[in-house]
C-alpha positions in Angstrom: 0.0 0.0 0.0 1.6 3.1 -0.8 1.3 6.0 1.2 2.6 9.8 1.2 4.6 10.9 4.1 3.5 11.2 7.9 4.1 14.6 8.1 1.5 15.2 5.0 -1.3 13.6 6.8 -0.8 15.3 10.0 -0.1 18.5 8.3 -3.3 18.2 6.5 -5.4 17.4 9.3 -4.0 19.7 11.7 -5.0 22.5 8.8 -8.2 21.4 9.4 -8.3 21.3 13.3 -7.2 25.4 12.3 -10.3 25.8 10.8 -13.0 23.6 13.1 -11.8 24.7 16.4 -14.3 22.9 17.8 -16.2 19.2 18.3 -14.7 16.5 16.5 -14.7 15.5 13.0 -15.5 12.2 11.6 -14.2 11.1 8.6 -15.9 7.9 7.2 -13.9 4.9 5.2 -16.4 3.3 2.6 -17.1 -0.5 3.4 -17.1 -3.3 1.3 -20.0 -3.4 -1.4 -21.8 -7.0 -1.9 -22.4 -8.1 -5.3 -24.6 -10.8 -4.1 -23.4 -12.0 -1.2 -21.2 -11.1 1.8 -17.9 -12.1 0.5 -18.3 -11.6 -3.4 -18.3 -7.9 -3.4 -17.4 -5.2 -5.8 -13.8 -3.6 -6.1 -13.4 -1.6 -3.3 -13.0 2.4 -3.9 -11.6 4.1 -0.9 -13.8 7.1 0.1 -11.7 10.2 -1.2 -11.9 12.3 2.0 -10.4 9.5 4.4 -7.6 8.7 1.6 -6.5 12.4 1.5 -7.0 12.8 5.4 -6.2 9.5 6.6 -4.8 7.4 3.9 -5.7 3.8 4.4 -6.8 2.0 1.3 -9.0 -0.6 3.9 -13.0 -0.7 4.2 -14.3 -0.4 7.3 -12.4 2.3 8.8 -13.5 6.1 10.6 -11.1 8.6 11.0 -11.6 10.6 14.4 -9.8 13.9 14.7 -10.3 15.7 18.1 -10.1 19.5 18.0 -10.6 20.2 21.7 -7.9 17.0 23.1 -6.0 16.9 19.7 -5.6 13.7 18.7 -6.8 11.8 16.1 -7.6 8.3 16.3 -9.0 5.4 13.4 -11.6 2.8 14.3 -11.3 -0.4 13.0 -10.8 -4.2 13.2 -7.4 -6.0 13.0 -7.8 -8.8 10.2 -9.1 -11.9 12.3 -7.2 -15.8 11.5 -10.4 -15.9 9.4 -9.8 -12.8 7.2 -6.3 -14.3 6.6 -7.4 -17.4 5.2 -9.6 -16.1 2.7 -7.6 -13.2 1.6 -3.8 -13.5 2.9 -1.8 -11.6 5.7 -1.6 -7.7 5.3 -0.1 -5.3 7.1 -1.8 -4.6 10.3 -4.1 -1.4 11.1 -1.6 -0.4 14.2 1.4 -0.1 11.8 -0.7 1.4 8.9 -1.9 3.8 11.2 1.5 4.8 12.6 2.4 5.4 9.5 -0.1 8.3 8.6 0.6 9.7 12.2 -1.9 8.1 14.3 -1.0 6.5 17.4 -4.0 5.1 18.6 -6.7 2.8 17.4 -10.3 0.9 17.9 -13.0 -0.6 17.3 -15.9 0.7 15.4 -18.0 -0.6 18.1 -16.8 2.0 20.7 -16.6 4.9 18.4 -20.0 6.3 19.7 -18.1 6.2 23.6 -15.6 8.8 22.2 -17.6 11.4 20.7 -21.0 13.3 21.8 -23.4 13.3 18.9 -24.4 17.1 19.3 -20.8 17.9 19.1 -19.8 16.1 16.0 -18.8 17.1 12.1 -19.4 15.2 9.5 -19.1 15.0 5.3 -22.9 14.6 3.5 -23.2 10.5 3.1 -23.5 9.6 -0.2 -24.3 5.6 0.8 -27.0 4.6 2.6 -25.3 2.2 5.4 -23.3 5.1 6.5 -26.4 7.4 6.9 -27.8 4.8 8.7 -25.0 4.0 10.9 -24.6 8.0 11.5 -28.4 8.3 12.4 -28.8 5.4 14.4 -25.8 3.7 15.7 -24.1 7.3 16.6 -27.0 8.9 17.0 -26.5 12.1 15.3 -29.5 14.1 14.6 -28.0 17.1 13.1 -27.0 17.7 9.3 -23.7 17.5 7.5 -21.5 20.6 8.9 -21.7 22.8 6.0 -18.5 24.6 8.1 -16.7 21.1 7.4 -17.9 21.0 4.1 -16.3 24.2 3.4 -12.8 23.9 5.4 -12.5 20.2 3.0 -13.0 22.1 0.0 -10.9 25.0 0.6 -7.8 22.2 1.4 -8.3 19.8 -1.7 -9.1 22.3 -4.0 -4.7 23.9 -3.6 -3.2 20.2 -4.9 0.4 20.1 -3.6 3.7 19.1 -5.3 3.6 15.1 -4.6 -0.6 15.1 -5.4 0.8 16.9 -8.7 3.2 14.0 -9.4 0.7 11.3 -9.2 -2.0 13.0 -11.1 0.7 13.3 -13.8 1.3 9.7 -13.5 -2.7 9.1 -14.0 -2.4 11.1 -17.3 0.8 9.4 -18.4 -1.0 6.1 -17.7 -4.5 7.9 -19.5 -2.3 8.6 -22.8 -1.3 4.8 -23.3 -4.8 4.4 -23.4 -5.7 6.8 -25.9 -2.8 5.9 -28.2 -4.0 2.2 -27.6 -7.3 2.9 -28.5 -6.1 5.1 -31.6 -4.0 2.3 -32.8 -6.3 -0.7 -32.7 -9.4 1.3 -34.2 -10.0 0.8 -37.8 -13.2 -0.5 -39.8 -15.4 -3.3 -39.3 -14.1 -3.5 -35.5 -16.6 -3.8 -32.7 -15.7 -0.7 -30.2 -15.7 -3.5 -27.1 -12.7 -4.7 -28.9 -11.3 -1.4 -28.6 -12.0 -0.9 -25.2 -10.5 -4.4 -24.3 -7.4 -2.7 -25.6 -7.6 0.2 -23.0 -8.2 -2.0 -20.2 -5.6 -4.1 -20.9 -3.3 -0.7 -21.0 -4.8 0.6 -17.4 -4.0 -2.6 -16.0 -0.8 -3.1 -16.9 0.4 0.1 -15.3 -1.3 -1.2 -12.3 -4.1 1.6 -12.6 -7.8 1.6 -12.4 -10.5 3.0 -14.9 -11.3 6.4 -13.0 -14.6 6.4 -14.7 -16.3 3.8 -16.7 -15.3 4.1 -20.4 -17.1 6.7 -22.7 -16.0 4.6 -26.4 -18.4 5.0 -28.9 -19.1 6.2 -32.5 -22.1 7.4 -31.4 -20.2 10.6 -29.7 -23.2 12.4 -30.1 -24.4 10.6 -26.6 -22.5 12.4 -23.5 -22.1 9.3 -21.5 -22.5 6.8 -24.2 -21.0 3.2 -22.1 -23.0 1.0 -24.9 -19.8 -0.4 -26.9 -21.4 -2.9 -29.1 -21.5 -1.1 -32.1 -19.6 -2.4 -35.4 -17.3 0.7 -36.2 -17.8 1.4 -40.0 -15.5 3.4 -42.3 -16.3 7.3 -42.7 -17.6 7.5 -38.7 -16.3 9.3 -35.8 -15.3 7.4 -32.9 -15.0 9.5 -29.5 -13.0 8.0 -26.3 -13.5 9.8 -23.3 -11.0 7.5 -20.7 -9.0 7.9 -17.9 -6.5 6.1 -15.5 -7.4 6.2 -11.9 -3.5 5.5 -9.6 -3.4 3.1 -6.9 -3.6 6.3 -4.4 -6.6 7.2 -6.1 -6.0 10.2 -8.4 -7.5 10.6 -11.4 -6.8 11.2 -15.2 -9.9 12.5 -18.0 -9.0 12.7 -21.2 -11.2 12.5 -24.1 -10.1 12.6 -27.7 -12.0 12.0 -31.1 -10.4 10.1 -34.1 -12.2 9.1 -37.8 -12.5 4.7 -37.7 -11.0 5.3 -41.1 -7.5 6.8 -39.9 -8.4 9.9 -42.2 -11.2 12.5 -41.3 -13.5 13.6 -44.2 -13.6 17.2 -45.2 -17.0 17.7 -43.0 -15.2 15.8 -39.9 -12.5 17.8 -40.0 -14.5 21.0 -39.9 -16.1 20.4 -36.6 -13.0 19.0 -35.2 -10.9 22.0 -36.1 -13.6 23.8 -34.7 -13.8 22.2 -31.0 -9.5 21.9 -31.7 -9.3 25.8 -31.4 -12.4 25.8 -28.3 -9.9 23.9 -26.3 -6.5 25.4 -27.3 -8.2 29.1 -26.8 -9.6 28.3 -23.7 -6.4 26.7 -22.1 -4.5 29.2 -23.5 -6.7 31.8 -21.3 -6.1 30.1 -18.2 -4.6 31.8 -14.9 -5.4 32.9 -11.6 -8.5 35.1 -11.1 -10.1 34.3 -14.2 -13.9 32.7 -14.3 -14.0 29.9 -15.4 -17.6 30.5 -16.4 -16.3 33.8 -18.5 -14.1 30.9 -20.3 -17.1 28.3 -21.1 -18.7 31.4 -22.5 -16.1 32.4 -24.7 -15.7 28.9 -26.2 -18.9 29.1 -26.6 -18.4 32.2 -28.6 -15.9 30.3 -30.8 -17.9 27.5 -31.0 -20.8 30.1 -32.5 -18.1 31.5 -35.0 -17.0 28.4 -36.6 -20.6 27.0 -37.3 -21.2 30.5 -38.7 -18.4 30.3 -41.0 -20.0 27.0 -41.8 -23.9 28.6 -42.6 -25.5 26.7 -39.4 -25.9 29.8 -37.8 -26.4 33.1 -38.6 -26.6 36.4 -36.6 -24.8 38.5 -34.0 -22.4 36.2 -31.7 -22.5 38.1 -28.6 -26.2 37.7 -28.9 -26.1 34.3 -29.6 -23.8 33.5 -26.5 -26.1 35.4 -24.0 -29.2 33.6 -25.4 -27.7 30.1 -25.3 -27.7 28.8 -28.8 -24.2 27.6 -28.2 -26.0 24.7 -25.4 -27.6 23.7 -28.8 -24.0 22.0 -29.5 -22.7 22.3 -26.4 -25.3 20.9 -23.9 -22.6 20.2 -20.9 -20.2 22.8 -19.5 -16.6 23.4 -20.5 -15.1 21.6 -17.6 -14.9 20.8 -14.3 -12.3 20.2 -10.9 -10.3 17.0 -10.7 -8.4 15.3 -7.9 -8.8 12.5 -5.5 -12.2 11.8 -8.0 -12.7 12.3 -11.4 -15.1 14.8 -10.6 -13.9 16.3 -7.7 -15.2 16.3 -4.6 -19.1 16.6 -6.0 -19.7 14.6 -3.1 -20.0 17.6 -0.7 -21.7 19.8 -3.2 -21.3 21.5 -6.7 -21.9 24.9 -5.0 -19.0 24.9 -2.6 -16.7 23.3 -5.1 -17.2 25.0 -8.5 -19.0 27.7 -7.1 -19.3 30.8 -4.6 -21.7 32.9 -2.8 -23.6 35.8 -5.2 -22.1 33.6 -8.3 -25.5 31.1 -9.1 -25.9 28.1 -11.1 -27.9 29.0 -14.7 -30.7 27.5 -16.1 -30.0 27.8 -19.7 -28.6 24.4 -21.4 -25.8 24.1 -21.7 -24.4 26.4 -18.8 -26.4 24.9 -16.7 -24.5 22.1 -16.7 -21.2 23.7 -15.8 -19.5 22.1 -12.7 -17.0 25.1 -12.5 -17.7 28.2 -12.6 -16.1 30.1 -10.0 -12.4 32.3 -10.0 -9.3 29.7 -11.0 -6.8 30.1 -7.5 -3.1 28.7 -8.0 -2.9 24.9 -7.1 -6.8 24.0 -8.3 -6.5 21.1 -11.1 -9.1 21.3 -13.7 -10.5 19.4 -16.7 -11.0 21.5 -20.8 -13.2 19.3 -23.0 -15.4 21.7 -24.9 -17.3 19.5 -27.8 -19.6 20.2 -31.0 -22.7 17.2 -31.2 -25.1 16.9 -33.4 -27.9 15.2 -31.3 -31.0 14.2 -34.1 -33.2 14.2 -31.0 -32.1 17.5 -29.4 -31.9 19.5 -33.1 -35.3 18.2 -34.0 -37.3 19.1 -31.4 -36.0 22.7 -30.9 -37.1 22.7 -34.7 -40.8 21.7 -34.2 -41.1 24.0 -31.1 -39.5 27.3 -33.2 -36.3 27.4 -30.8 -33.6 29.6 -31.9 -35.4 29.5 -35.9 -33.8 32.9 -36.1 -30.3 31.6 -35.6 -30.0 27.9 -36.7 -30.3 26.9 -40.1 -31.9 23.6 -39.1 -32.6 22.6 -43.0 -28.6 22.7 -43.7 -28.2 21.0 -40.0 -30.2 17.6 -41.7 -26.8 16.8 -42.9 -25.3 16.6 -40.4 -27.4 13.8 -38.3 -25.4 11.1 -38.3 -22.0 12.9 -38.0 -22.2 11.9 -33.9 -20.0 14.0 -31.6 -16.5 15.6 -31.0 -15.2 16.5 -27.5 -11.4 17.0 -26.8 -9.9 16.9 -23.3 -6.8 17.6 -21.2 -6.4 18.0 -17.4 -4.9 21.8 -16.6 -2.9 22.7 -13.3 -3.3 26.9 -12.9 0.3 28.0 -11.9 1.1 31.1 -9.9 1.7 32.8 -13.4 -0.9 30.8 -15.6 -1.2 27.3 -16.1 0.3 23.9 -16.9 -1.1 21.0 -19.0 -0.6 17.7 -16.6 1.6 14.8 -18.4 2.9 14.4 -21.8 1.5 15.3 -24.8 -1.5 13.4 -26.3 -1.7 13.6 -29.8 -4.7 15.9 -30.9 -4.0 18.0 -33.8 -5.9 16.1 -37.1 -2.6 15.9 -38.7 -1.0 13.7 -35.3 -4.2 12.0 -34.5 -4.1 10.8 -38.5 0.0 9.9 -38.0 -0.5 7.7 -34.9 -3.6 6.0 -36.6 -1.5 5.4 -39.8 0.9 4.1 -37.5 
């Protein structure tokens, strides 16, 4: 089990005892997850917040930090003769503990005998045992602490220098994917024999899928996890795929390559289109900057090439304020990345991508922007603007008169089978602008084409 130093857990939870200075916190380890019985369960994810605060990839286990006594304590069993039978000797809890700077440990039965339940933190429960156990066992009546919520976010949003190292490693390990992928895709392939190809890839880096894998020719579908489909010549396939470490941090990368090896005059329209979206907005990246004011301007460029292309017509500043960009764009431009491919959503898209006085929208497309908040030095974020073509979407703003003074939906018809493009890399914002995390994936038409000819 690999672990960071001793002095980075302390030195993260004592930051937090700075900012709840008082009751005790409970961070909660996820437990094992039954497929159909006890002992057959599902591979076990670590809960995010007890990896970066605790760091013990074990089920079963609650983190106790004590603002008022200051200590910190972990409940949880020792493996029994039993548990070594069936799945070998491991290192025990006392020494992993020690090694994350806890000294003392028990178990989960006496928890509730350490804390008082009116005098407790805790993170919003996202599974249903451990709302149970919190309501009933512990008997904790009140809500998750919004002031915990808060102090969480504010720490894992600033990644550090060794969290920077492995999310490069997830990316490096996310690019042999994608050039996998890009290499065995050519006509008359089924896509799960693709995807075969990028598991294969994940796990021989000793990696993890941080996300179940978006690999289809029907790109057109945001989360499209069907791969059945028999890839055909003159089609656009889209991979959205990333490698998860065995510390848990994340890669997302999405890229979109013609089955053929070459893209068609049309294809490479769109791409070059959503190719200057990402570039641009990367490019604008820095401290201070919106990240909403940059899903708008891509947006903008987004508007401008389908002009240039007669889908639209009319004043692009207009266009931008009134939404016609969600048309192509229905999801937002990107959002933060860490410990979980989406970051920390598990405590709330308004305290991670947003801020007091800054609301969500309700127009489509924006709406569905994770970030939108001021970029700060250290905060790791996704770029994957796109340009779909969804029949179903296109055809029933057309029947209700949407946007008929903007889109030429009659000149859109041919474009109803084209599918999707989206094209994604994982941004660090530096103190003087910003870094793109790993090596270079290939994404220009002219290196996607070379690697496929390859």
């Amino acid at each position: 089990m690999r672990l960071f130093s001793k002095e980075t857990y302390k030195a993260r939870r004592e930051q937090l005892k700075k900012q709840i200075k008082n009751g005790h916190i409970l961070i909660f380890g996820n437990q094992e997850a039954p497929m159909n019985y006890k002992a057959n369960t599902y591979r076990f994810r670590q809960d995010s917040n007890f990896l970066y605060y605790f760091g013990i990839n074990l089920p079963g286990l609650v983190g106790l930090i004590d603002t008022e006594s200051d200590t910190d304590m972990i409940f949880g069993h020792e493996l029994t003769l039993d548990d070594i039978i069936w799945e070998g000797p491991v290192e025990p809890l006392s020494s992993l503990a020690e090694k994350v700077g806890v000294g003392a440990i028990a178990p989960p039965e006496k928890l509730a005998s350490f804390i008082h339940p009116s005098q407790v933190h805790y993170l919003p429960p996202y599974r249903g045992e451990r709302e149970i156990f919190i309501k009933d066992t512990l008997g904790i009546k009140a809500p998750a602490s919004v002031e915990l919520i808060r102090a969480v976010v504010s720490q894992r949003a600033m990644k550090s220098a060794e969290e920077l190292a492995e999310m490069t490693n997830a990316v490096n390990i996310t690019r042999q994917m994608h050039l996998a992928a890009m290499q065995a895709t050519r006509p008359d392939r089924v896509e799960y024999e693709v995807v075969a190809e990028i598991l294969k890839t994940v796990k021989s880096h000793n990696g993890e899928l941080s996300y179940p894998i978006i690999f289809s020719v029907n790109g057109q579908t945001l989360h499209n996890h069907f791969h059945g489909n028999l890839m055909k010549a003159g089609r656009l396939v889209l991979n959205d795929s990333g490698a998860e470490t065995d510390m848990g941090y994340a890669g997302d990368i999405t890229r979109t390559f013609p089955v053929s090896g070459r893209f068609t005059a049309q294809q490479r329209e769109i791409y070059d289109i959503v190719l200057k979206m990402e570039t641009e907005s990367i490019a604008s990246l820095r401290p201070g900057i919106a990240y909403r004011d940059v899903h708008l301007n891509a947006n903008r460029i987004l508007l401008e090439g389908l002009s240039a292309l007669g889908l639209v017509n009319g004043d692009l500043d207009t266009m931008v304020n009134e939404g016609v960009g969600g048309l192509f764009m229905p999801h937002g431009l990107g959002h933060a990345i860490g410990l979980d491919v989406h970051d920390m959503e598990d405590l709330g898209e308004q305290y991670v991508g947003y801020r007091e006085g800054l609301e969500r929208s309700t127009q489509l497309g924006l709406k569905s922007l994770r970030l939108a908040k001021e970029l700060e030095t250290g905060n790791v974020l996704t770029v994957e603007p796109g340009c779909y073509f969804i029949p179903e979407l296109l055809r029933k703003y057309r029947l209700e008169g949407i946007f008929t003074q903007y889109v030429n939906y009659t000149r859109l018809e041919n474009y109803m089978d084209f599918g999707g493009v989206r094209i994604e890399d994982n941004v660090v914002i530096t103190q003087n602008g910003h870094e793109i995390l790993g090596e270079a994936i290939p994404k220009t038409a002219e290196e996607v084409e070379k690697i496929m000819a390859g």
